[in-house]
N, C-alpha and C positions, 0 to 999 in steps of 0.2 A: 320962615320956619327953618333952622337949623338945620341940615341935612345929618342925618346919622352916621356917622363913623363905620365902616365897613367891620368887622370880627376877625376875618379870615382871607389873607389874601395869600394869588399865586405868583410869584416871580421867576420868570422866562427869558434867558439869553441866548435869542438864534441869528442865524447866518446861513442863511441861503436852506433853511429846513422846512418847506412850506409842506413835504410828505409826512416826513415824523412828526412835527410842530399838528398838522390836522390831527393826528390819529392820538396824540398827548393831550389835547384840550377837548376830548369827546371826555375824558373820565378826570377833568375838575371842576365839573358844574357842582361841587359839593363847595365851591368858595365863592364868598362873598365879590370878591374882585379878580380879576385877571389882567396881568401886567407885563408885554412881550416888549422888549429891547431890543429892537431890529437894529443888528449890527450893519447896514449897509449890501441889504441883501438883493441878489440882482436877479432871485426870483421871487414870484408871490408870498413869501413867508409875510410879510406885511398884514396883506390883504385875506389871509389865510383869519393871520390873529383878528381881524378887525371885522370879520362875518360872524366869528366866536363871540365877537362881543369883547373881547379882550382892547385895552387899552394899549395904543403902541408907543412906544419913544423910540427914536430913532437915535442912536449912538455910533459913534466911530467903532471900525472893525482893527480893535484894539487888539497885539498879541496878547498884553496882560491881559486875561479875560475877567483877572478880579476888579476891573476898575469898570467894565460891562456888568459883570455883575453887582456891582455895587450901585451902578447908575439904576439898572432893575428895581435894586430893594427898596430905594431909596422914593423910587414914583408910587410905590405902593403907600397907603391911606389904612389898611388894617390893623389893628390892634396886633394880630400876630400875623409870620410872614412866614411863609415856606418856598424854598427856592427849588427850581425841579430845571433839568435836560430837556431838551425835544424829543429826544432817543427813550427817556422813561416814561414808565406807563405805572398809574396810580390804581391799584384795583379797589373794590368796594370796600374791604376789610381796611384796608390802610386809610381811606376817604372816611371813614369812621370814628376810626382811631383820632385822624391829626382834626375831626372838629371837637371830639370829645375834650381830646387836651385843649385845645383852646379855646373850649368852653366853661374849663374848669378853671373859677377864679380863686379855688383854696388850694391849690395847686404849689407844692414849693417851686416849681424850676421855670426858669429862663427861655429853657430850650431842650429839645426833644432829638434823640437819631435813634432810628431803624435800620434795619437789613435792609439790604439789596442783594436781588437775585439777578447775575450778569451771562446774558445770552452771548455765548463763544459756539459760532460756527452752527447754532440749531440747539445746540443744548445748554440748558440754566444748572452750572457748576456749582457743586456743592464741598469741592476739595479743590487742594493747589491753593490753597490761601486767596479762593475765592468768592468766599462766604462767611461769615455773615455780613463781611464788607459796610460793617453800620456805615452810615450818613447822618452828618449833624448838618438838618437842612431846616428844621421848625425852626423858630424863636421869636419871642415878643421883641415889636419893633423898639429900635434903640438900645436892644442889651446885646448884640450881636454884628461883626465888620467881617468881609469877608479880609483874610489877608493874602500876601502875593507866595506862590508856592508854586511858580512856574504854571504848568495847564492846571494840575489837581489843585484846585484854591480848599482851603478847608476856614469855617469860619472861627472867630475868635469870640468866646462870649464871655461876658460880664453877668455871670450867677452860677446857678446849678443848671446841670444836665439831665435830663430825665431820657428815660427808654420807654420806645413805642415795639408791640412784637413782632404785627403783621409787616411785611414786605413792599419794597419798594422793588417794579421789575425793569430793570434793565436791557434794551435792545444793543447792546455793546459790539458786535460784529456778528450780525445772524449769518452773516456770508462770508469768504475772503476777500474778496470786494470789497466790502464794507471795511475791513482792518487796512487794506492796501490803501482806499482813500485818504484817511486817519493818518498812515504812516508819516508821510514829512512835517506834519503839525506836531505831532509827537518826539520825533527826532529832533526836529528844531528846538522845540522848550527844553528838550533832555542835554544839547549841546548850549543851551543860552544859560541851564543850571548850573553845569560845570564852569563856565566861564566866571559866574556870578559866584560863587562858591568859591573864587580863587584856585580853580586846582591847574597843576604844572604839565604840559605832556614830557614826557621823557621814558627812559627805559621800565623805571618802577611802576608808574602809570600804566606802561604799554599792556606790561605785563597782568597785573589787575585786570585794566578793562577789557583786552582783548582775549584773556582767558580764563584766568582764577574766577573773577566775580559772573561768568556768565554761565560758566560748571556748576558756581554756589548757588547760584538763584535756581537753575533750571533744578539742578536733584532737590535743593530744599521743597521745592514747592511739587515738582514730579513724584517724588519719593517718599522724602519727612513728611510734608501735609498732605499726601494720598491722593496726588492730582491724578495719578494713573487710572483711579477708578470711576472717572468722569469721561473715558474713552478713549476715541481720537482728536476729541473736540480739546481734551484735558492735556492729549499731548500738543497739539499745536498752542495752547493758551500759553502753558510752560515755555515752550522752545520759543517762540516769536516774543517773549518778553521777554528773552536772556539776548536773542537776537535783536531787539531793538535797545537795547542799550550799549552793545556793539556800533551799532549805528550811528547811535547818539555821540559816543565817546570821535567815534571816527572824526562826524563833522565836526566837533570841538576841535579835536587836532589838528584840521587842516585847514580853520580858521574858518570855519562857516557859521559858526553861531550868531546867533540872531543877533544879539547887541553886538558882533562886531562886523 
């Protein structure tokens, strides 16, 4: 007897998250299959996925992470695939939503993105160009690749795009801790962009990165998108994103980016 084809699967790219990765697979028993791409993890995230019931592959802890994540999508067997963080959390409403769509076979789209609500410091930002942060994470298998875009991969699909309303929530840095871990992954992809990107250091560059563009970003997002009214939480999310590009431009300058 033919085994039946799964509807709905979940694709999972972690590295050493056996904390987040448990508390992420308690809220997607609503799919059909579960699919964790253990990058080479040198704690229990493995054996975390595999009590879940989650299928594991094991993959190199690759910087590209679109080529982890594409190993991911690629072990999954469902009709439609939705790719999730160990850091997100799926609530009922949203668990709803993405079987509904992909149970709809009169359906015009491809693929589905939702909001994300990202937890900076204890609180779920709703200003600072922090919201509605859609995600294009659903799509029926085969019309969707993830492509390379340094850490933030965004995927490329072949159809339409449909909108889901309920939220996806984001555990993004509930702490400082949590952002300072983060930081040199991020610095590094920011300084391997620029490299890849072709850009020059010199006086004109200096000048940009080390001050014009980290003024722009911080008041656009502080001030023009009303990050201010999202607290202290709203001002650190601002400041430490104008600050980590600082960061970034630095080690590109002084020749530390990752591809060199």
């Amino acid at each position: 007897m033919q085994e039946e084809m799964p509807r709905l699967s979940v694709a999972i790219l972690a590295h050493d998250e056996a904390r987040e990765l448990a508390a992420l697979l308690e809220g997607v028993t609503f799919a059909d299959e579960v699919v964790v791409a253990d990058a080479e993890s040198s704690d229990d995230t493995a054996e975390v996925a595999r009590r879940a019931g989650a299928k594991v592959v094991p993959v190199k802890n690759d910087f590209n992470l679109n080529v982890n994540k594409t190993a991911a999508t690629d072990a999954c067997r469902g009709e439609w695939i939705i790719f999730l963080d160990p850091d997100e959390r799926v609530t009922v409403e949203l668990a709803a939503a993405l079987q509904a769509a992909a149970a709809d076979d009169d359906a015009p789209y491809d693929a589905y993105e939702f909001p994300r609500l990202n937890n900076y410091f204890g609180r779920y930002l709703k200003h600072g160009g922090a919201y509605p942060d859609y995600q294009l994470r659903l799509f029926r298998r085969g019309r969707a690749r993830f492509r390379c875009l340094s850490v933030h991969e965004r995927l490329d699909v072949d159809g339409r795009v449909g909108r889901l309303g309920a939220p996806l929530y984001h555990e993004t840095y509930p702490a400082l801790a949590d952002y300072l871990r983060k930081l040199p992954l991020y610095v590094a992809a920011g300084a391997d962009y620029l490299e890849r990107r072709g850009r020059r250091p010199g006086f004109a560059a200096d000048v940009w990165f080390f001050l014009l563009r980290p003024a722009v970003r911080f008041w656009r997002r502080y001030l023009f998108k009303l990050g201010f009214l999202d607290g202290w939480p709203g001002f650190l999310a601002c400041f430490l994103d104008a600050a980590q590009g600082i960061l970034a431009y630095y080690q590109f300058r002084t020749g530390r980016g990752s591809s060199g």
